[in-house]
C-alpha positions as CSV (number, residue, x, y, z in Angstrom):
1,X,-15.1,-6.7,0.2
2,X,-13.2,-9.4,1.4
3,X,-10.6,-8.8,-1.4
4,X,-10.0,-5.5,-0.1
5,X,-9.5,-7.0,3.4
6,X,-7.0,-9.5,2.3
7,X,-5.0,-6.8,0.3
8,X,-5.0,-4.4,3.3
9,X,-4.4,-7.3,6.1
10,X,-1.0,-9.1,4.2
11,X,-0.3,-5.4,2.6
12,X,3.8,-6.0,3.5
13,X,3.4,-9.5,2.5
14,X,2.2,-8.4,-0.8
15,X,4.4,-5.7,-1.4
16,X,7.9,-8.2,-0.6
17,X,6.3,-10.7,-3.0
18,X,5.6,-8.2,-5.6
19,X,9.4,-6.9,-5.3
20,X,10.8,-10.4,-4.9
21,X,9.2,-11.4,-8.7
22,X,10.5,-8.2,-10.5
23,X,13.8,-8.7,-9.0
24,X,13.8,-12.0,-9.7
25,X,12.6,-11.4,-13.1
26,X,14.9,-8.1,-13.9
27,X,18.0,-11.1,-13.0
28,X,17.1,-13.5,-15.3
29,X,16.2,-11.1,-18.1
30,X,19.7,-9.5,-17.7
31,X,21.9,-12.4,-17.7
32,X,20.1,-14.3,-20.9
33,X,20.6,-13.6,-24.1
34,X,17.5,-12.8,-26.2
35,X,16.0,-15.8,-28.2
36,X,15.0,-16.3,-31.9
37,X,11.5,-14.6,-32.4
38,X,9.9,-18.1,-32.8
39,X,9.5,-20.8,-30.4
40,X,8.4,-21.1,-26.5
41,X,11.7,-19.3,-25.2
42,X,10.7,-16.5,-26.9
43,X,6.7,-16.3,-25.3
44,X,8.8,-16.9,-21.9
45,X,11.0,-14.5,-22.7
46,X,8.3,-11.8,-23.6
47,X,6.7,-12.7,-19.9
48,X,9.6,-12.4,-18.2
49,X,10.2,-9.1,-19.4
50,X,6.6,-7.8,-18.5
51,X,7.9,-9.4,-15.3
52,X,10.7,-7.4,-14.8
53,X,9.1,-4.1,-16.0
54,X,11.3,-4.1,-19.3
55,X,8.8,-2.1,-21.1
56,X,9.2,0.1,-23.6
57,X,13.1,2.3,-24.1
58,X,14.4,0.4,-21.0
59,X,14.5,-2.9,-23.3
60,X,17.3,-4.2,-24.6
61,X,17.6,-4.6,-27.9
């Protein structure tokens, strides 16, 4: 119950956090270039675009 308190009490601060990380995210998926399939840069790479909701046909590819 106290989750649900928290969530409903800092609701806007939530919600401007939430935006700030995909925006943030949706930035620096656009202006790097995709890595090599092997390495760290690629797992980061992956989690960034999760971040920035790049999921499914709005990848780029």
């Amino acid at each position: 119950m106290n989750l649900i308190n928290y969530i409903i009490d800092n609701k806007d601060t939530l919600i401007s956090t939430l935006t700030a990380i995909v925006a943030a995210a949706s930035a620096i998926a656009a202006l790097t270039p995709t890595p090599a399939d092997d390495g760290w840069a690629a797992k980061l790479y992956k989690v960034v675009d999760w971040l920035a909701l790049n999921v499914g046909k709005a990848k780029d590819k």
